[in-house]
FITI-617552 format. One record per residue (C-alpha): residue number from 1; x, y, z. Coordinates in Angstrom, 2 decimals, padded with zeros to 5 digits. Layout:
[atom NUM; [X; Y; Z]],
...
END
This chain:
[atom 1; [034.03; 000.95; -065.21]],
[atom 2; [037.08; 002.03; -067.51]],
[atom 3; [034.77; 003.73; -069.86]],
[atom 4; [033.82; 006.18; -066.58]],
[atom 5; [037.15; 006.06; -065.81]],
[atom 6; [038.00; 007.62; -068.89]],
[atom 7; [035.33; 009.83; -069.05]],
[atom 8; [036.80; 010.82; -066.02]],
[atom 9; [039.94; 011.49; -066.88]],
[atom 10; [038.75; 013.31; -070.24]],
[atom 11; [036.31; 015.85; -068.15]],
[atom 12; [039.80; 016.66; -065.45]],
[atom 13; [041.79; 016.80; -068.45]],
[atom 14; [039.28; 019.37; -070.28]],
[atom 15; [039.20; 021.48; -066.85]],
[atom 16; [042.72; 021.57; -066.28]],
[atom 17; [043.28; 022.71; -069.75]],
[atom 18; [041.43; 025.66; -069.19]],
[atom 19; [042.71; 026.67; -066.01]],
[atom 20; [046.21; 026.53; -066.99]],
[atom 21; [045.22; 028.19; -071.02]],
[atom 22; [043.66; 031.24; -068.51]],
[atom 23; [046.68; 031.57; -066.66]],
[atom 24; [048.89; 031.36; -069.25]],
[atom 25; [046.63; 034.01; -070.95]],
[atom 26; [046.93; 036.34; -068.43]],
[atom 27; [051.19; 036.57; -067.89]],
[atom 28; [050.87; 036.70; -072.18]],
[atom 29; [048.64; 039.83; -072.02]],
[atom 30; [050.84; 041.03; -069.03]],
[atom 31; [053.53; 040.56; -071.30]],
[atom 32; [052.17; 041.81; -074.37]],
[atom 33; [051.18; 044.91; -072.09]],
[atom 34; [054.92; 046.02; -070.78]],
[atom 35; [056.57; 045.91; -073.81]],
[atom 36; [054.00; 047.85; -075.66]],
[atom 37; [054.26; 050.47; -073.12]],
[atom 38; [057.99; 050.34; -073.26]],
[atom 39; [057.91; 050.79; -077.30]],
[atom 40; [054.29; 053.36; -077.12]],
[atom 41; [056.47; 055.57; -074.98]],
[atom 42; [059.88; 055.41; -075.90]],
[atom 43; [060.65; 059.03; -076.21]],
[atom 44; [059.74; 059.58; -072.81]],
[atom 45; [061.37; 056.92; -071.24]],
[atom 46; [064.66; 057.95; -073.23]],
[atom 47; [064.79; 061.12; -071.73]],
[atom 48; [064.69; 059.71; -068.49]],
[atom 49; [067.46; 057.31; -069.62]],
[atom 50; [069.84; 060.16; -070.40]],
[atom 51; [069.25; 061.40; -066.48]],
[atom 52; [070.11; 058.07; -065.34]],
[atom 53; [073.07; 057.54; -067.23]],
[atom 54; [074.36; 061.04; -066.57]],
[atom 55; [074.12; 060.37; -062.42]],
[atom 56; [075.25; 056.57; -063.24]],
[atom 57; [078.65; 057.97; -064.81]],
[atom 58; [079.13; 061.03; -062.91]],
[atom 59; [077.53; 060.91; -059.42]],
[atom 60; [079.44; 060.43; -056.03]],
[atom 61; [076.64; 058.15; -054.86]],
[atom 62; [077.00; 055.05; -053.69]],
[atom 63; [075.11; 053.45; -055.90]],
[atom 64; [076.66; 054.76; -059.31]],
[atom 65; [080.13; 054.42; -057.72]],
[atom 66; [079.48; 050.31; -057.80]],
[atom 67; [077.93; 050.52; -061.29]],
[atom 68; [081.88; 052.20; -062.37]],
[atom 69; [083.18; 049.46; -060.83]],
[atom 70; [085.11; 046.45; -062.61]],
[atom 71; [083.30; 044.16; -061.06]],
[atom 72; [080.63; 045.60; -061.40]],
[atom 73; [078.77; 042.73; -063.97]],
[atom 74; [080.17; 039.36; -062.53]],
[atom 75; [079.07; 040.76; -058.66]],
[atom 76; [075.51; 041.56; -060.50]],
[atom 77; [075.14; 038.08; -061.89]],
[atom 78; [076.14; 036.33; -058.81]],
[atom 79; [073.70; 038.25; -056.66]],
[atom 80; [071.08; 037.73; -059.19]],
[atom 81; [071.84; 033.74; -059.18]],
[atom 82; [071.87; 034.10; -055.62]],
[atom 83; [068.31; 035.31; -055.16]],
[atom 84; [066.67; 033.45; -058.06]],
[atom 85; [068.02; 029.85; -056.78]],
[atom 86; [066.57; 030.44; -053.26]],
[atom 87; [063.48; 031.15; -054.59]],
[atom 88; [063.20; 028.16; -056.52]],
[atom 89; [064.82; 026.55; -053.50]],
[atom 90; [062.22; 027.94; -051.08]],
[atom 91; [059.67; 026.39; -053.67]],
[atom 92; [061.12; 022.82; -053.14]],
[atom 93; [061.28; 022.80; -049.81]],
[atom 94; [057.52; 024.64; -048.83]],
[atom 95; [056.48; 021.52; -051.49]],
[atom 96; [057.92; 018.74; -049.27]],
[atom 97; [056.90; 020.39; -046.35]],
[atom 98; [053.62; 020.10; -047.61]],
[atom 99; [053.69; 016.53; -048.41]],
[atom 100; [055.16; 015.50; -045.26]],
[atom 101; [052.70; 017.00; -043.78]],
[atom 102; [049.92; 015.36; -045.82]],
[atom 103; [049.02; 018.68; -047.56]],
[atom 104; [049.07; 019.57; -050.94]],
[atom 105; [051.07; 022.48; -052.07]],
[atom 106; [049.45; 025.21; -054.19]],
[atom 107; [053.06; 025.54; -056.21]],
[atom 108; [052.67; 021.16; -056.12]],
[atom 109; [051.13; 021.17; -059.50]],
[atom 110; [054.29; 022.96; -061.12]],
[atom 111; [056.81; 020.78; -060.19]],
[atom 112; [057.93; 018.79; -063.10]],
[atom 113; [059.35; 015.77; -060.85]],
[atom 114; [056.19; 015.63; -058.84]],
[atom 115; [054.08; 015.68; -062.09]],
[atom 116; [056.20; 012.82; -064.20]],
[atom 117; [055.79; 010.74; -060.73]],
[atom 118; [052.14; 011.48; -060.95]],
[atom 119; [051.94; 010.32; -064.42]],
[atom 120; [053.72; 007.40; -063.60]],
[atom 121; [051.50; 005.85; -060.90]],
[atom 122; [048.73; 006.94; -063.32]],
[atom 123; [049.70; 004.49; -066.01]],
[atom 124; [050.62; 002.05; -063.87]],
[atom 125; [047.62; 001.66; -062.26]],
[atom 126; [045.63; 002.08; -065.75]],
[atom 127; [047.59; -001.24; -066.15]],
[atom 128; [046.79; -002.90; -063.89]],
[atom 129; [042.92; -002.06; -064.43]],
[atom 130; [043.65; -003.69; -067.71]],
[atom 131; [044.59; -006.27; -066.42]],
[atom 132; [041.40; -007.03; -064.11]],
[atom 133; [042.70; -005.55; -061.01]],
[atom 134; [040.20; -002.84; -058.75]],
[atom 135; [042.24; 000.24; -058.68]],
[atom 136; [039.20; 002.14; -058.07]],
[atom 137; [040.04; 003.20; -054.19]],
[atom 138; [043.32; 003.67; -055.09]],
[atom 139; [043.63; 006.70; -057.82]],
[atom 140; [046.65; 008.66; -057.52]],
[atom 141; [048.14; 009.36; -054.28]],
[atom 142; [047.41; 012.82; -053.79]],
[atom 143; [050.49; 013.65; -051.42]],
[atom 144; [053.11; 011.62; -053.71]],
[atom 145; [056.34; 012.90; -052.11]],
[atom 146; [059.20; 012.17; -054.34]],
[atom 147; [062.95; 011.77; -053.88]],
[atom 148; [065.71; 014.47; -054.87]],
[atom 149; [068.97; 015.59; -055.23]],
[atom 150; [070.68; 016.62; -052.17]],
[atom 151; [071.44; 020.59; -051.92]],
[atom 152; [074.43; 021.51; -054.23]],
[atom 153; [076.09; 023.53; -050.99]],
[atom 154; [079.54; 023.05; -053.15]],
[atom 155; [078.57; 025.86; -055.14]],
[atom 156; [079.23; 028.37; -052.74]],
[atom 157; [081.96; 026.49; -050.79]],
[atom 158; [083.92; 025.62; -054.07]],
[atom 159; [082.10; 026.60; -057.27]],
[atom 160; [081.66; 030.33; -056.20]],
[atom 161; [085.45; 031.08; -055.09]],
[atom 162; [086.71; 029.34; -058.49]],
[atom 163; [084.38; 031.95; -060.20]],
[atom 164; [085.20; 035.19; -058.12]],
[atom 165; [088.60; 035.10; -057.49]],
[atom 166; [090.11; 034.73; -060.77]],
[atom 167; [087.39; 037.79; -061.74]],
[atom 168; [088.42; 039.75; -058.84]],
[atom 169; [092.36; 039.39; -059.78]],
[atom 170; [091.90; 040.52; -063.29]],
[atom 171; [089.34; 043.47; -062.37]],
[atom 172; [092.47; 044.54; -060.05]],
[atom 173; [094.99; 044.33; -062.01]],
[atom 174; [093.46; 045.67; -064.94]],
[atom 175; [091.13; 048.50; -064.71]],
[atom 176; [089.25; 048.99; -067.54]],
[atom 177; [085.44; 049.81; -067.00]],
[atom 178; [086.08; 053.54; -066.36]],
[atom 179; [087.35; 053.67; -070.23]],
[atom 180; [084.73; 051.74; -071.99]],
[atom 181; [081.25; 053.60; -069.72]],
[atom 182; [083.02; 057.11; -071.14]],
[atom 183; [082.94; 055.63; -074.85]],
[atom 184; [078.72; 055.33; -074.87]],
[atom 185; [076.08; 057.90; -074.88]],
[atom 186; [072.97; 057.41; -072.84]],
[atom 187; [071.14; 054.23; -074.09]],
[atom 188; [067.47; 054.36; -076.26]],
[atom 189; [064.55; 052.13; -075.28]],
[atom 190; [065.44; 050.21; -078.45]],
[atom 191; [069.04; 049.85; -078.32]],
[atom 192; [068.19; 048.63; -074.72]],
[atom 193; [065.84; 045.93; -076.10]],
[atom 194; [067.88; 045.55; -078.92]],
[atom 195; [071.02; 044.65; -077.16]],
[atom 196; [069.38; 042.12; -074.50]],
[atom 197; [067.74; 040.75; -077.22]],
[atom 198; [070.53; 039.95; -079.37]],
[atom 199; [073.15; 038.97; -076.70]],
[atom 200; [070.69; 036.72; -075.66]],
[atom 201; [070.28; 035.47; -079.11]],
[atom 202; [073.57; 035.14; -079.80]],
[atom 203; [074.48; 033.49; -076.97]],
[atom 204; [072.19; 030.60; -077.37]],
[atom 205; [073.42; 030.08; -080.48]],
[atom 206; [077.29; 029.59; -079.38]],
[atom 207; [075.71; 027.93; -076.79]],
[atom 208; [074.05; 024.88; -078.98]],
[atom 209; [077.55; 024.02; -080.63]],
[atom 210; [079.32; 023.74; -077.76]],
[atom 211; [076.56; 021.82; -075.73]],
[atom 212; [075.91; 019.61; -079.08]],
[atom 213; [079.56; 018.97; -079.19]],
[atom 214; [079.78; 017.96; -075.57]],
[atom 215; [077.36; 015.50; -075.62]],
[atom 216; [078.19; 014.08; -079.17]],
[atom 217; [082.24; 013.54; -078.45]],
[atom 218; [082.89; 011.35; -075.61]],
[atom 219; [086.03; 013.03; -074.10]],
[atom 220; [084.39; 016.40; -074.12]],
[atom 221; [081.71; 014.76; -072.16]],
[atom 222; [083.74; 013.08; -069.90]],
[atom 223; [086.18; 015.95; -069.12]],
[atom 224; [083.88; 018.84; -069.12]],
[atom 225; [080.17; 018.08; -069.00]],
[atom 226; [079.48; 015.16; -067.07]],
[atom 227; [079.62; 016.72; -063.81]],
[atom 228; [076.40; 018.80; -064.82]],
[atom 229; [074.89; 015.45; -065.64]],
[atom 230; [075.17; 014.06; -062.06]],
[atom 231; [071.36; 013.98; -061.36]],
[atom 232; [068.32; 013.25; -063.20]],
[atom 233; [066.22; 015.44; -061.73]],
[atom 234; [067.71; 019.37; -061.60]],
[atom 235; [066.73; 021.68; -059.13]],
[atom 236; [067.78; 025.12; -059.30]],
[atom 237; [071.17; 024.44; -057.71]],
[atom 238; [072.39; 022.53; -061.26]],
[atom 239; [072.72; 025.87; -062.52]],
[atom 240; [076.53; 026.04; -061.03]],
[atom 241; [077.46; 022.40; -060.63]],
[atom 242; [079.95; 022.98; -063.70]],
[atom 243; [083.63; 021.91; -064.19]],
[atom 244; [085.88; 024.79; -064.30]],
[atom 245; [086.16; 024.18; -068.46]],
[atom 246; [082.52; 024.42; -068.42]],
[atom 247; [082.41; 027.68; -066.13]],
[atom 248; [084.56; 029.77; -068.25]],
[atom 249; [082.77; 028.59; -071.60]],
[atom 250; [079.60; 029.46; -069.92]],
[atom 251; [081.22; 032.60; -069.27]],
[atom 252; [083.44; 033.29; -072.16]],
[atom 253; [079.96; 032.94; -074.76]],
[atom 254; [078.04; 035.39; -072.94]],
[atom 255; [081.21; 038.05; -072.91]],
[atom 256; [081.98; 037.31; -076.91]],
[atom 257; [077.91; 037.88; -077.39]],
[atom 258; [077.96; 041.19; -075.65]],
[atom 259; [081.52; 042.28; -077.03]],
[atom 260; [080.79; 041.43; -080.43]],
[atom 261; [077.34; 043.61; -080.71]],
[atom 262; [079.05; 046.06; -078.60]],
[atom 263; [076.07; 046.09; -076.27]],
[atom 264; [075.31; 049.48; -073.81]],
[atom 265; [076.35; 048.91; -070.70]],
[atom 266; [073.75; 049.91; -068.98]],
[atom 267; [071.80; 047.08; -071.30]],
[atom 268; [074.19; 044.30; -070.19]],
[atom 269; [073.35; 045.24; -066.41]],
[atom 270; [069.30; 044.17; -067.57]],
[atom 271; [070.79; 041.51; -069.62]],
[atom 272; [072.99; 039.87; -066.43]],
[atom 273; [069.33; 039.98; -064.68]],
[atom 274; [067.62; 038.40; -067.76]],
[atom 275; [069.84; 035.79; -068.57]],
[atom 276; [070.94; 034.84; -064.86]],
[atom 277; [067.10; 033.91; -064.43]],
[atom 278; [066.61; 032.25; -067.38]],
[atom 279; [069.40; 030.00; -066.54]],
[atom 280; [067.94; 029.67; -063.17]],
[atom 281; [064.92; 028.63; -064.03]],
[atom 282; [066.06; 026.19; -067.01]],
[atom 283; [067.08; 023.51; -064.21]],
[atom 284; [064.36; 025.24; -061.27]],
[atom 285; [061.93; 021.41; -062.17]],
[atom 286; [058.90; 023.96; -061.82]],
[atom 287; [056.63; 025.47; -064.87]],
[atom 288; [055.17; 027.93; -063.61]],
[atom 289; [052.72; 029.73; -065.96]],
[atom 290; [054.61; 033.12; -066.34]],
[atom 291; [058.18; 031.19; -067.34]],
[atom 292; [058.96; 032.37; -071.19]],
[atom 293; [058.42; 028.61; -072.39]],
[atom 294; [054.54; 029.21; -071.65]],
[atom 295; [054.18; 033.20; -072.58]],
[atom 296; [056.05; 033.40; -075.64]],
[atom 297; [054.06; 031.83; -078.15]],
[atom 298; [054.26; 029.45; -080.78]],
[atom 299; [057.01; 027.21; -078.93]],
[atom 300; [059.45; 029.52; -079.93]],
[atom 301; [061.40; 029.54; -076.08]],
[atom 302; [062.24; 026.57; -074.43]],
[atom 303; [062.49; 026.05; -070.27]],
[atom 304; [062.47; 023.72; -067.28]],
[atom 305; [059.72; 021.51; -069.58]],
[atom 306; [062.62; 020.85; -072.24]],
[atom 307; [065.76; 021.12; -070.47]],
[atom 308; [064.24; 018.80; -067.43]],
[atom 309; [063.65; 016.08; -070.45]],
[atom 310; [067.03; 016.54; -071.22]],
[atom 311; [068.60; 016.05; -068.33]],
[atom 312; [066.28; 012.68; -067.80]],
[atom 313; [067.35; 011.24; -070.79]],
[atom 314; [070.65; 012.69; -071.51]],
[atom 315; [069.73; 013.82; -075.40]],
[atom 316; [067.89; 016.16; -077.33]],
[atom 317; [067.22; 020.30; -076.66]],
[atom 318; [070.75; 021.67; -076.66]],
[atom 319; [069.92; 024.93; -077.10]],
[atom 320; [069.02; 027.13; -073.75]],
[atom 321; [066.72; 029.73; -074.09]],
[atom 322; [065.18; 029.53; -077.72]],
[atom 323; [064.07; 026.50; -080.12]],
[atom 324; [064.74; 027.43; -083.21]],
[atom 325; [068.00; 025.23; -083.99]],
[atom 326; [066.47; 022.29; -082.22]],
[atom 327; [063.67; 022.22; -084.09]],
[atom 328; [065.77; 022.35; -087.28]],
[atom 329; [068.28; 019.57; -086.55]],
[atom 330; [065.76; 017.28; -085.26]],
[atom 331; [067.08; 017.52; -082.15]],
[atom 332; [063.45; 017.67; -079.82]],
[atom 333; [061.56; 014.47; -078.74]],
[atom 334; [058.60; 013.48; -080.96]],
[atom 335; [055.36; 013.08; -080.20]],
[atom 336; [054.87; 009.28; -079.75]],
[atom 337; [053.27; 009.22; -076.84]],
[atom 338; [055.57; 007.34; -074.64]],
[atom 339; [056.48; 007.92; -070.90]],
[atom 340; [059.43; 010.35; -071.54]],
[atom 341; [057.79; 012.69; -073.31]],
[atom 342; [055.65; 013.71; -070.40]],
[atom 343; [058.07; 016.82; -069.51]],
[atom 344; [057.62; 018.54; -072.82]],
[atom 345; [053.77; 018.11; -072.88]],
[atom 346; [052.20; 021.43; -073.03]],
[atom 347; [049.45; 020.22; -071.38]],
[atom 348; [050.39; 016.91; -068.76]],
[atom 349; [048.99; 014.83; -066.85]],
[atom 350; [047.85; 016.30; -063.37]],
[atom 351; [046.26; 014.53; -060.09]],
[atom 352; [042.48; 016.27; -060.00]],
[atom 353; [043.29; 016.44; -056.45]],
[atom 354; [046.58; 018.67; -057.17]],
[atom 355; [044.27; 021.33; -059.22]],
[atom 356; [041.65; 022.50; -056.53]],
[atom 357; [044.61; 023.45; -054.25]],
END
């Protein structure tokens, strides 16, 4: 019986391995495809560039007029939060609609919460097997709804003014954007790539001290990061439950990153996109397929997988977006095969039942 059993399990395994390999392979080649467009035809697309940034810096229309703006980046990121934590938000609740309903959701199989619960019934009954019971009829319950976080609705009642206001103040009392737009030329495909690229780079780096710092000295953590801790289990909304201390260093790295590699402008508006979803995504509890932390290869970007384990356990992947300095420090969790290092698993357990849907 448990030799079947494991056969079982070995054969699902094998299958679901090659369903998610394919669809990873896919977003990589989708991937791999853009950006070797974008370099391929670079001269093409920068003489398109300089026609954008000539009506972006001297057209009436509306739409250059916000780009001039002041407030023009900080309005950009906010909207861009906006839209990326719904989605992940719509994602949680179609899931538990689903499950409440006694269906299984297709995005079900994603969700990192409902896949360490999964896991978790799985090796308890695999105990209890070993220890003579029939678990045959019971398997893994195929609906498994699990328990979460309520809605962070503070963000927008409390979190969001605390952001925008003190923005809004300075952008009105000290107009500034006008001056630094008339100081750049029209941007290049590279020094577009090059710019997201390193401010995101850079970012993460700053990033790493200050989170390592936080969690390694007990008054920083108490004072300024704790309130990000409240829940286990992150949902998209975790993104802006931060102290105010927290807020502006969140803030203040990204600024110093673009200042100091005196990024386009036009790049920082693609970079406020970029980074605004990465961050979204980092506490979304899904893994989808197309998420950097499955198409870049070689481990080199972390995600939800990572930064979910993290918030579980409290230690361990500081940095945000890449892996580099957590792989050097130590800081990652090893391979030993134990419960909590289900999150990271490229490859996790998943209900058979979950991966015909």
């Amino acid at each position: 019986m448990q030799k079947m059993a494991s056969s079982g399990r070995s054969f699902a395994s094998s299958v679901k391995s090659k369903i998610q390999n394919s669809e990873v392979s896919f977003w990589r080649a989708a991937a791999l495809t853009f950006f070797s467009t974008l370099i391929t035809y670079r001269s093409a697309i920068d003489i398109q560039l300089v026609h954008l940034w000539t009506f972006l810096t001297t057209s009436p229309h509306l739409v250059a007029r916000i780009f001039r703006t002041d407030s023009y980046e900080w309005v950009l990121a906010i909207t861009c939060f906006s839209v990326y934590i719904h989605f992940f938000g719509y994602g949680d609740r179609a899931v538990r609609r689903a499950d409440r309903q006694g269906r299984i959701h297709p995005w079900k199989k994603y969700r990192l919460q409902d896949r360490y619960e999964a896991d978790k019934h799985r090796r308890m009954m695999e105990k209890r097997a070993l220890n003579g019971v029939d678990v045959s009829i019971e398997g893994v319950r195929p609906n498994l709804e699990t328990q979460q976080s309520k809605w962070n609705y503070g963000a927008w009642m409390c979190e969001f003014w605390v952001y925008a206001l003190p923005l809004l103040t300075w952008d009105i009392l000290s107009p500034r954007r006008f001056r630094r737009i008339g100081a750049f030329a029209a941007p290049t495909t590279m020094q577009i790539l090059g710019g997201v690229a390193g401010g995101l780079f850079f970012y993460d780096l700053m990033f790493f001290v200050g989170h390592f710092l936080m969690h390694k000295i007990p008054f920083l953590y108490r004072t300024i990061h704790t309130k990000h801790h409240k829940t286990q289990e992150v949902r998209a909304a975790e993104i802006v439950r931060l102290s105010i201390a927290e807020e502006v260093l969140e803030v203040g790295f990204s600024i110093v990153a673009l200042n100091l590699l005196s990024v386009h402008p036009f790049a920082r508006s693609i970079y406020n996109a970029i980074i605004t979803f990465l961050l979204t995504e980092l506490h979304s509890g899904f893994d989808f397929p197309w998420t950097p932390q499955n198409v870049v290869p070689f481990g080199l970007a972390t995600g939800s997988r990572r930064h979910h384990y993290h918030h579980r356990v409290g230690k361990h992947y500081y940095q945000k977006f890449f892996y580099h300095v957590d792989r050097f420090f130590g800081t990652y969790q090893k391979d030993d095969g134990s419960l909590n290092g289900d999150s990271v698993q490229k490859n996790p357990y998943v209900p058979p039942a979950w991966q015909t849907k």
